[in-house]
DOZAVEX-695172 format. One line per 2 residues: their letters; for each residue x, y, z of C-alpha. Coordinates in steps of 0.1 Angstrom, whole numbers. Layout:
<pamars>
a = X Y Z | ...
</pamars>
This chain:
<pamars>
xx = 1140 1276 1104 | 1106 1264 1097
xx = 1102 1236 1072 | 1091 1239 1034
xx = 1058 1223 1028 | 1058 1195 1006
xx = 1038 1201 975 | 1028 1162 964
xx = 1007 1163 1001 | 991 1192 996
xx = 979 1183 960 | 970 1146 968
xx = 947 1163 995 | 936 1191 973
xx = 929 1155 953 | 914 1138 983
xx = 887 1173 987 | 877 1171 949
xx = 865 1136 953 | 851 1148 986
xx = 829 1173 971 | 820 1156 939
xx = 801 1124 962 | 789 1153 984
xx = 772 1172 955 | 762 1134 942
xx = 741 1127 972 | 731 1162 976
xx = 751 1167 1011 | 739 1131 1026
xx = 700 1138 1014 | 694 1111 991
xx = 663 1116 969 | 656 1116 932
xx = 651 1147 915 | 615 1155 901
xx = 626 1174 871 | 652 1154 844
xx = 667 1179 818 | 692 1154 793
xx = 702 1129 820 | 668 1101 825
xx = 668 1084 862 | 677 1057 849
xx = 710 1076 842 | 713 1088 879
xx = 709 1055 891 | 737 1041 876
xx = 760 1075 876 | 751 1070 916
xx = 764 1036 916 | 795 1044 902
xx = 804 1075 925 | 801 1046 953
xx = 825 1021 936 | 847 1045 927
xx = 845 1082 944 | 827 1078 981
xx = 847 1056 1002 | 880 1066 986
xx = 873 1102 993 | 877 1101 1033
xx = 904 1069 1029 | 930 1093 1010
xx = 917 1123 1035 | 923 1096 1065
xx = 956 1087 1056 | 972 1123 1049
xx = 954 1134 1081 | 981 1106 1098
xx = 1003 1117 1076 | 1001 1154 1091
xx = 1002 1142 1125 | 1037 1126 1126
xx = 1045 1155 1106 | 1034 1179 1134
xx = 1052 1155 1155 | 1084 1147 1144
xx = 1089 1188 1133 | 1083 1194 1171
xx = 1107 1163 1181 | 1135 1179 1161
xx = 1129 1208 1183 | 1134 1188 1212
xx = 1096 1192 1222 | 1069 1167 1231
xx = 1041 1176 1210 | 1010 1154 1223
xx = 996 1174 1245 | 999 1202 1220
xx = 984 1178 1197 | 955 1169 1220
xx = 947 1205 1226 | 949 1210 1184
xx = 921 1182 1182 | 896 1197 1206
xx = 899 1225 1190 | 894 1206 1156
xx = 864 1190 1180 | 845 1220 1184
xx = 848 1238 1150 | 840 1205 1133
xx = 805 1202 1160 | 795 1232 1151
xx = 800 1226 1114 | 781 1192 1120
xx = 748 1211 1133 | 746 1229 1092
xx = 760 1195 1076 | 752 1160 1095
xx = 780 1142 1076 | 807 1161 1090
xx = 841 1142 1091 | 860 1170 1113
xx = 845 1161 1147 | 853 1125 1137
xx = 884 1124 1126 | 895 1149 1159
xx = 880 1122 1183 | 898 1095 1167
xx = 933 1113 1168 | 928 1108 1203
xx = 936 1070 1206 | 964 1072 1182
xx = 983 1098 1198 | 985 1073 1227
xx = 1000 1048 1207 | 1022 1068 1190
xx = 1055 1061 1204 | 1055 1021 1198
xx = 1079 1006 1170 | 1066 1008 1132
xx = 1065 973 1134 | 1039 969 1162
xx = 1023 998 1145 | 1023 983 1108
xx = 1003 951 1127 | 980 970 1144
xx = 971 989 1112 | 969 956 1091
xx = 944 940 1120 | 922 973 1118
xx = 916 972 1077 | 910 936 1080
xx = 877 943 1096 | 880 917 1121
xx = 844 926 1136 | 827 921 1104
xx = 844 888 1100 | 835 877 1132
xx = 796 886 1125 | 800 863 1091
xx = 810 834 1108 | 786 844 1135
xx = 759 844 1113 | 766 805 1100
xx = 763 793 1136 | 731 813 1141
xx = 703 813 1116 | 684 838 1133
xx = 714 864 1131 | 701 899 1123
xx = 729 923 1111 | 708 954 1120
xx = 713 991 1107 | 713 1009 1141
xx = 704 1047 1125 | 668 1050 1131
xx = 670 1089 1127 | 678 1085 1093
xx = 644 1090 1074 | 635 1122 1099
xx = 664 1138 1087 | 660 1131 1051
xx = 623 1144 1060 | 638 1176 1073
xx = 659 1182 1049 | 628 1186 1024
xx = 606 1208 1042 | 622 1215 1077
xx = 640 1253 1082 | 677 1256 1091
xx = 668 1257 1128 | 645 1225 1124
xx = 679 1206 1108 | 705 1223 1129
xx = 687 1211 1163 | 680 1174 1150
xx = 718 1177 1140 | 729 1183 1182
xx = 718 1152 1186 | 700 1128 1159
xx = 723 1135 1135 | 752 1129 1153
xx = 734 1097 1165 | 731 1090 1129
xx = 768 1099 1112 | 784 1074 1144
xx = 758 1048 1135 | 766 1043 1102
xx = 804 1047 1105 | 807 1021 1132
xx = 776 999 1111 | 800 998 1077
xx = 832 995 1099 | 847 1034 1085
xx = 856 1036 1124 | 883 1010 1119
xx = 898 1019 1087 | 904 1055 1094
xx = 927 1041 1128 | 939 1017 1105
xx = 951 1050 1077 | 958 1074 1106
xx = 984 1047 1116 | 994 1038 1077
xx = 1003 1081 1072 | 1025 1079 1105
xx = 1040 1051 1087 | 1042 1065 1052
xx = 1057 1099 1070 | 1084 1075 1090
xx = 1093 1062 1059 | 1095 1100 1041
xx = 1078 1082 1016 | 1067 1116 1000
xx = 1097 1135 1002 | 1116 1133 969
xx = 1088 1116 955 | 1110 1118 920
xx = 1137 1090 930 | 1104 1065 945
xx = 1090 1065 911 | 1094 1030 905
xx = 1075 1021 944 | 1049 1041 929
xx = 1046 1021 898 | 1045 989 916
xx = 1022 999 941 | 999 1009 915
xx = 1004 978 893 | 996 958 922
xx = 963 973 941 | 945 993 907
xx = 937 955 895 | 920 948 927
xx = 909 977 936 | 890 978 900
xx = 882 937 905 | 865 943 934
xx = 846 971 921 | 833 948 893
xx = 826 918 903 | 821 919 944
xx = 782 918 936 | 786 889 908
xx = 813 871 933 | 785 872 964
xx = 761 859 944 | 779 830 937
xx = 781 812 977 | 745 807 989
xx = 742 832 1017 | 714 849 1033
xx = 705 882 1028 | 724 894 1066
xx = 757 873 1049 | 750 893 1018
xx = 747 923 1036 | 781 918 1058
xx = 805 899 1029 | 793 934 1005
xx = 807 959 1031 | 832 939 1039
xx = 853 937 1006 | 841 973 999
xx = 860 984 1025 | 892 960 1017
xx = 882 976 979 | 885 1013 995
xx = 925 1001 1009 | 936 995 975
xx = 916 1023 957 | 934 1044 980
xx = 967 1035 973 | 958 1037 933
xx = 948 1070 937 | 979 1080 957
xx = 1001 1058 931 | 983 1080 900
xx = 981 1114 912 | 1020 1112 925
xx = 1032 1092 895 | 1013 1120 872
xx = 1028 1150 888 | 1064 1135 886
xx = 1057 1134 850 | 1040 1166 841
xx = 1051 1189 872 | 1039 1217 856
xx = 1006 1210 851 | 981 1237 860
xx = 954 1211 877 | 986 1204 897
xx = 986 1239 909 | 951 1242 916
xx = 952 1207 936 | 981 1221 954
xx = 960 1254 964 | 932 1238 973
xx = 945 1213 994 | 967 1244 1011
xx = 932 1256 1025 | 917 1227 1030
xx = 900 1231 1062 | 884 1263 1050
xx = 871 1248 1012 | 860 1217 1037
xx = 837 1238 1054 | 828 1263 1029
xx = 817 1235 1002 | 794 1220 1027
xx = 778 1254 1036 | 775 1261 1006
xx = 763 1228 994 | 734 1223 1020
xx = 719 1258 1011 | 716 1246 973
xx = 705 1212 977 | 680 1216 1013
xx = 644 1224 1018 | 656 1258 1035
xx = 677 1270 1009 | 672 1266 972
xx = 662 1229 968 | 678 1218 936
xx = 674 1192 947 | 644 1189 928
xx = 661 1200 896 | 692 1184 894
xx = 700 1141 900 | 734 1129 904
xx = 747 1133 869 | 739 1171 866
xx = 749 1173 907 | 785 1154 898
xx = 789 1177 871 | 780 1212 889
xx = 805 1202 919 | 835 1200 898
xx = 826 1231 881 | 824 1245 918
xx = 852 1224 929 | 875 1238 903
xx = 859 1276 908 | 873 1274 950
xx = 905 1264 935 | 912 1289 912
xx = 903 1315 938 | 924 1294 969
xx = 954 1305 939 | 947 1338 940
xx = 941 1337 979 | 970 1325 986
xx = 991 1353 972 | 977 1375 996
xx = 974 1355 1027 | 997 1328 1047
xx = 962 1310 1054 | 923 1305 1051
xx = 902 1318 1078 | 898 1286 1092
xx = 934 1276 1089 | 945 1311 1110
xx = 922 1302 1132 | 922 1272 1141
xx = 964 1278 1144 | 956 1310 1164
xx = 935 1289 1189 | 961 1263 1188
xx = 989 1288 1200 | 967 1308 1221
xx = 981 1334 1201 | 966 1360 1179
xx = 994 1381 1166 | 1002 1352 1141
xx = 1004 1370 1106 | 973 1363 1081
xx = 984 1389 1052 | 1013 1386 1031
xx = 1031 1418 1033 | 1032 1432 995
xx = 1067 1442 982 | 1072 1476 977
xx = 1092 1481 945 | 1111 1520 950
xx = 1119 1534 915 | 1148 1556 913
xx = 1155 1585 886 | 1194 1588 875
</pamars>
């Protein structure tokens, strides 16, 4: 008998995908330029809406994402164990897949996360088997960002230490993205911007915190930390009461607290990505401690339903939002670019966030999945005769 989803992991990544598409929308699909037109909101107002979305919305977004996406593996896992079956190389075959639908994504949208995250499955379904303690310290090391720690005290011993940004594609593709077509940006995305995306994830050390949260949601999902979330209410509390201070200290005061040592500006740059990554780790776990702790509370909520639909389809709104996105913001498409900054951009992706939910709710009465969902299940299975419609009830009347 196959499993009931559990609803609190499906709305905390319904969660995960509205923060997702709100910093999308904010730096209009990874093109970062001021608009020319400002209707109520001045740059100045961008500016610091733009900071903010970083602090508090960017690095969270893929963290939460990250963790569930563990999370689903030892699911996947352990529902196969009970079956008595090995899953990995079923697993392995599910993240090529993942591989090649997230490439080809990648070639409309250069910040695409689904060829990543499928390439750094790979690793972790290796290590897998070893004991949740061994696990736990190999999670810990990762989110420490040992590397970056090594290149501060590097830099101390060496005055001539460069930490150099490695992503010299960067300003052709912001270049393309004003004036080039869609074949222009989806050949420069084959390569460049692939070039580009790994760059900067291994430059600000993302590569090591999303092992580190694959490993934490194999953890969380040993611990069926999410399954009746009702009697873990007080975890929840002090999980929150311990990270949201730090998480919102760090957020505060990590420019004010680096100004304070007399370091270069290479230190600057390393110490600043450094604890906004450590930031992202307890951000995380506030978000997780809120969203949980709210739907306990008010599990009736209609948000909650539309988080929970959402996050259902998630592949599908994943790729659909940045599609969609692109062809609004880019050169080749409409180029609001021009007419809407970060304020008005933040504001028209929730609208648009919150307009894909309410139709994944209707969606969802009709069909078991989203395209993408079926398919990417189909081509797992190497089976097409899985169902995609709901069959509708027939309801015979009778005359007595």
């Amino acid at each position: 008998m196959k499993k009931p989803r559990i609803t609190i992991i499906d709305i905390l990544r319904g969660f995960a995908l509205l923060l997702i598409v709100l910093i999308h929308f904010a730096e209009h699909f990874e093109f970062y330029s001021p608009s020319k037109h400002h209707f109520l909101f001045s740059q100045e107002q961008d500016d610091r809406t733009f900071y903010w979305a970083l602090q508090f919305i960017r690095g969270n977004a893929y963290s939460i994402f990250a963790l569930l996406f563990g999370l689903s593996f030892y699911i996947q896992m352990n529902n196969k164990a009970e079956k008595g079956i090995d899953y990995r190389k079923g697993f392995t075959w599910r993240m090529l897949i993942l591989l090649v639908i997230g490439f080809f994504f990648s070639l409309i949208y250069r910040g695409d996360i689904l060829h990543m995250y499928a390439l750094f499955a790979l690793p972790v379904i290796l290590i897998y088997p070893l004991k949740s303690r061994i696990l736990f310290i190999t999670a810990i090391l990762l989110l420490l960002q040992l590397p970056l720690l090594y290149d501060i005290l590097i830099s101390f011993n060496n005055p001539d230490f460069k930490f150099v940004e490695a992503y010299p594609y960067w300003s052709e593709g912001n270049q393309l993205a004003y004036e080039g077509s869609f074949w222009d940006t989806a050949k420069f995305n084959v390569y460049k911007g692939r070039h580009t995306a790994w760059a900067w994830t291994i430059y600000v050390g993302r590569y090591l915190q999303i092992w580190g949260l694959f490993i934490i949601g194999i953890l969380l999902g040993r611990l069926s930390v999410f399954e009746n979330i009702e009697k873990k209410k007080k975890l929840f509390t002090k999980v929150l009461l311990i990270s949201l201070p730090i998480a919102i200290s760090l957020a505060f005061t990590t420019e004010s607290f680096i100004k304070i040592f007399p370091l270069n500006p290479e230190q600057h740059k390393i110490v600043k990505i450094t604890l906004n990554s450590w930031k992202n780790i307890f951000g995380t776990s506030s978000y997780i401690s809120i969203i949980t702790l709210l739907y306990i509370t008010f599990p009736k909520a209609y948000i909650f339903r539309l988080f929970q639909a959402y996050g259902k389809l998630s592949l599908t709104n994943y790729i659909v939002q940045g599609t969609i996105g692109v062809f609004l913001y880019y050169g080749f498409g409409l180029a609001l670019w021009k007419y809407f900054g970060t304020t008005w951009s933040i504001i028209i992706g929730g609208g648009f966030f919150f307009l894909q939910a309410y139709v994944c709710t209707i969606w969802n009465t009709h069909f078991y999945y989203g395209p993408f969902e079926w398919l990417w299940r189909c081509l797992t299975d190497l089976n097409f005769n899985i169902p995609f419609k709901r069959q509708q009830k027939i309801i015979h009347l009778t005359t007595t």
